[in-house]
C-alpha positions as CSV (number, residue, x, y, z in Angstrom):
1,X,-11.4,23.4,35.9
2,X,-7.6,23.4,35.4
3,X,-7.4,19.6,35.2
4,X,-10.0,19.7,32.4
5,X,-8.0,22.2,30.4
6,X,-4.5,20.2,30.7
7,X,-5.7,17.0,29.4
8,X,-8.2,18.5,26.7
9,X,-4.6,18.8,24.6
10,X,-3.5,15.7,25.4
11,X,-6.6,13.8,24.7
12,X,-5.8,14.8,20.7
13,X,-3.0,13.5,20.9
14,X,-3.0,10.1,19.3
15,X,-5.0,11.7,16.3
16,X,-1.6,12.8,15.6
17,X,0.2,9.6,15.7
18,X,1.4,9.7,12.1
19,X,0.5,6.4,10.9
20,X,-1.6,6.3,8.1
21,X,-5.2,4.4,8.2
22,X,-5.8,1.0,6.6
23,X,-5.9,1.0,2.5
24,X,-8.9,0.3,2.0
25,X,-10.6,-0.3,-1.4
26,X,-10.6,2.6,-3.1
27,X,-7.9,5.5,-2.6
28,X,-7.9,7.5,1.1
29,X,-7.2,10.8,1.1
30,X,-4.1,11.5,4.2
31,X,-2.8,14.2,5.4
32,X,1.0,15.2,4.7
33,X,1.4,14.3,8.8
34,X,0.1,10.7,8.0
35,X,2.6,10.2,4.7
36,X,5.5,8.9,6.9
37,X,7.2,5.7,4.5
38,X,4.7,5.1,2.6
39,X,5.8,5.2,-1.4
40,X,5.2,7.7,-3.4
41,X,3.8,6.8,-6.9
42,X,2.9,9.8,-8.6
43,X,1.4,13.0,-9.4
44,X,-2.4,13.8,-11.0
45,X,-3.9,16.8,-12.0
46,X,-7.8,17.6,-12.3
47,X,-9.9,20.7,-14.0
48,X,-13.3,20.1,-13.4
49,X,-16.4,22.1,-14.0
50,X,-18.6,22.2,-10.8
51,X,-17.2,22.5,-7.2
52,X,-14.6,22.0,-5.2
53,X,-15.8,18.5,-4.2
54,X,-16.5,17.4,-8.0
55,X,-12.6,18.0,-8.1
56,X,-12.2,16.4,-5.0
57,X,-14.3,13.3,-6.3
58,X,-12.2,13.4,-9.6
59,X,-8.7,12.7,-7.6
60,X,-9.7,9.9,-6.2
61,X,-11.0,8.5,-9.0
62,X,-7.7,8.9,-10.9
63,X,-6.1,7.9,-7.4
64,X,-8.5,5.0,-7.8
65,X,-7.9,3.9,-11.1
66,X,-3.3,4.2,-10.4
67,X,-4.4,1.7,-8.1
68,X,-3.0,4.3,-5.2
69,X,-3.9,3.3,-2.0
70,X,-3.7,6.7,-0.4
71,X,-3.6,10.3,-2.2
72,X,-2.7,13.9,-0.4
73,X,-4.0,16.8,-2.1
74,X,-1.7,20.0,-2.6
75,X,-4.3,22.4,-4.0
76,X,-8.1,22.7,-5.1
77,X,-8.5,25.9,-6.2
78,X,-10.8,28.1,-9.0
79,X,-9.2,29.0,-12.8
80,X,-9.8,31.9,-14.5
81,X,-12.9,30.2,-16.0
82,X,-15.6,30.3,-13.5
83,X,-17.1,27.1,-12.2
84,X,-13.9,25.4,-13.5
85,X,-11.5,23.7,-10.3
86,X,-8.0,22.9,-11.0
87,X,-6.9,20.6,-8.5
88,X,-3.4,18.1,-7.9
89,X,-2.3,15.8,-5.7
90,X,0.4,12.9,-4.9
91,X,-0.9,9.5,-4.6
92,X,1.0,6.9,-2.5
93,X,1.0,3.2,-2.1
């Protein structure tokens, strides 16, 4: 049982790697671990009336449309306005 619980942390490990995945076609959303040299290009804000995910969906369309090939997202959070999601993040190429 203590072999199984020393190697369950290691076997995360190269999760953890830093190296962001492939660009693919349209923008991936990375984690600030996973930004390593890649270029920053920019900065796009969203307020969309729905859910989290609808302001989600509309960063990586703008990420999409800047041609970004990755995009990390800073915050996604509710206004004052109810229903309405103000959301940013920094897209990268």
């Amino acid at each position: 049982m203590t072999i199984i619980f020393c190697c369950l942390p290691l076997a995360g490990c190269s999760v953890f790697n830093g190296k962001p995945p492939p660009p693919e076609k349209q923008a991936v959303e990375i984690s600030r671990n996973r930004v390593g040299s890649l270029t920053r290009t920019g900065k796009v804000t969203v307020n969309e009336r729905g859910s989290p995910m609808d302001a989600k969906n509309a960063i990586q369309r703008q990420a999409d449309e800047r041609q970004a090939h990755y995009y990390q997202i800073l915050m996604i959070d509710e206004t004052v306005t109810p229903g309405v999601w103000h959301g940013e993040a920094i897209l990268y190429r």
